[in-house]
C-alpha positions as CSV (number, residue, x, y, z in Angstrom):
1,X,36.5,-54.4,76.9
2,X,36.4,-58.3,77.5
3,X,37.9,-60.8,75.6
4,X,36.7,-64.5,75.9
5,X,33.4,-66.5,75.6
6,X,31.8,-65.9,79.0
7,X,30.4,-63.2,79.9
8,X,31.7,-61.3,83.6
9,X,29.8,-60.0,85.6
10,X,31.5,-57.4,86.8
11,X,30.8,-53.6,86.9
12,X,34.5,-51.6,86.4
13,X,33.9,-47.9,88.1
14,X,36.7,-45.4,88.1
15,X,36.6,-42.9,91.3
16,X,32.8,-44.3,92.0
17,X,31.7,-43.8,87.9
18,X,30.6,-46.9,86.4
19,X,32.5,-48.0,83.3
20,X,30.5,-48.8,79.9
21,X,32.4,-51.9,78.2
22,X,32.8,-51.0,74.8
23,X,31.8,-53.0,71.3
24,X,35.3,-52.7,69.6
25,X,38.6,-51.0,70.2
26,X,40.7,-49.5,67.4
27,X,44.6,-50.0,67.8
28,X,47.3,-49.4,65.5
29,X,44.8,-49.0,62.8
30,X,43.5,-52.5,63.5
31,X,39.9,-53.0,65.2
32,X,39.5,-55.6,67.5
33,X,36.1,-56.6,68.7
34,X,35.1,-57.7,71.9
35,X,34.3,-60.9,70.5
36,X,37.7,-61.0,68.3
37,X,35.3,-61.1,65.1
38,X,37.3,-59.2,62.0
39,X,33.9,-58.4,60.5
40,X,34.7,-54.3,61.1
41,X,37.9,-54.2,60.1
42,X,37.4,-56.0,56.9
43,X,34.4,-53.4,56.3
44,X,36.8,-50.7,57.0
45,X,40.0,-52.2,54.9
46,X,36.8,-53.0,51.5
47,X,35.8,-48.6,52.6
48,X,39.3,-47.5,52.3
49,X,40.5,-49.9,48.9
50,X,37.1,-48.8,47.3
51,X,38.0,-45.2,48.3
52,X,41.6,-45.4,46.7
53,X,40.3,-47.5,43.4
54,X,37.7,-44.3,43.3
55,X,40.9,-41.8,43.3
56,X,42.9,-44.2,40.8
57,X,39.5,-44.1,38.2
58,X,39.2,-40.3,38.5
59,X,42.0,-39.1,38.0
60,X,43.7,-41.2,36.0
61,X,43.0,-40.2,32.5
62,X,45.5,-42.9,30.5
63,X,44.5,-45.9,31.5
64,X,47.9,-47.8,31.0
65,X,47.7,-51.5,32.7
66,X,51.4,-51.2,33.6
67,X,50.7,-47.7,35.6
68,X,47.3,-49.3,36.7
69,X,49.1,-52.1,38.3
70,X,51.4,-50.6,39.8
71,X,49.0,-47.5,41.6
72,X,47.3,-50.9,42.7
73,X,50.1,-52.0,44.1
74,X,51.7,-49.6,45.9
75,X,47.6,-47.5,46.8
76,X,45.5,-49.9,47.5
77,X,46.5,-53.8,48.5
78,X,48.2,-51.8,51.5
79,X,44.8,-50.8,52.7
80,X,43.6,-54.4,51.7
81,X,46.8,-56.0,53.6
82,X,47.3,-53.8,56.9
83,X,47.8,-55.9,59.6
84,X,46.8,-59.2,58.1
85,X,48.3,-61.8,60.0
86,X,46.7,-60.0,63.3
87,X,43.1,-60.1,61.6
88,X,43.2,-62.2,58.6
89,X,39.6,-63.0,58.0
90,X,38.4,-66.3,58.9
91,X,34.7,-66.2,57.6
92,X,33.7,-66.6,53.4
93,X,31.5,-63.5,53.5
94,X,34.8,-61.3,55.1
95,X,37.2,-63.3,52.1
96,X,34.7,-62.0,49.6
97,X,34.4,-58.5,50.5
98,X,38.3,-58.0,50.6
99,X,38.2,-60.3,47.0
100,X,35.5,-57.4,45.8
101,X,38.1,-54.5,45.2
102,X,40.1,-56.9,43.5
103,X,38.0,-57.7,41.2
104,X,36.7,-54.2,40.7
105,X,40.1,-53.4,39.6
């Protein structure tokens, strides 16, 4: 993987294989893309808090706001926060789709 704007041009082997560069890297649960953009890992933290909010709707039967607030809480913003100050999303569309599962809750 390269990091930066330019493109090099130059072809990594490993004992005479060529190595492919790949699009993104996952690392300690954060993925970085090779051109640093947070898009995937906001799509993944907006798959996982949708996922929990899912679990919280079916099988919570009484629907108390305290208990609600705090499964929220303590299930999903940690999905929704992981990592943030390594990837916090720069771009309005990536802010909306974290916003999304809050306001699904």
């Amino acid at each position: 993987m390269h990091y930066g704007k330019r493109s090099i041009e130059f072809e990594h082997s490993l004992y005479g294989h060529p190595l492919e560069a790949m699009a993104s890297e996952k690392d300690l649960g954060v993925v970085f893309s090779n051109d640093l953009k947070v898009r995937k890992q906001c799509d993944e933290a907006y798959s996982k808090g949708s996922q929990m909010l899912g679990l919280i709707n079916r099988t919570i039967q009484f629907k108390n706001p305290k208990v609600l607030l705090l499964l929220y809480k303590s299930i999903v913003r940690p999905h929704l926060e992981y990592c943030s100050a390594a990837w916090s999303p720069q771009y309005v569309k990536d802010k909306f789709l974290l916003e999304r599962v809050q306001h699904q809750f």
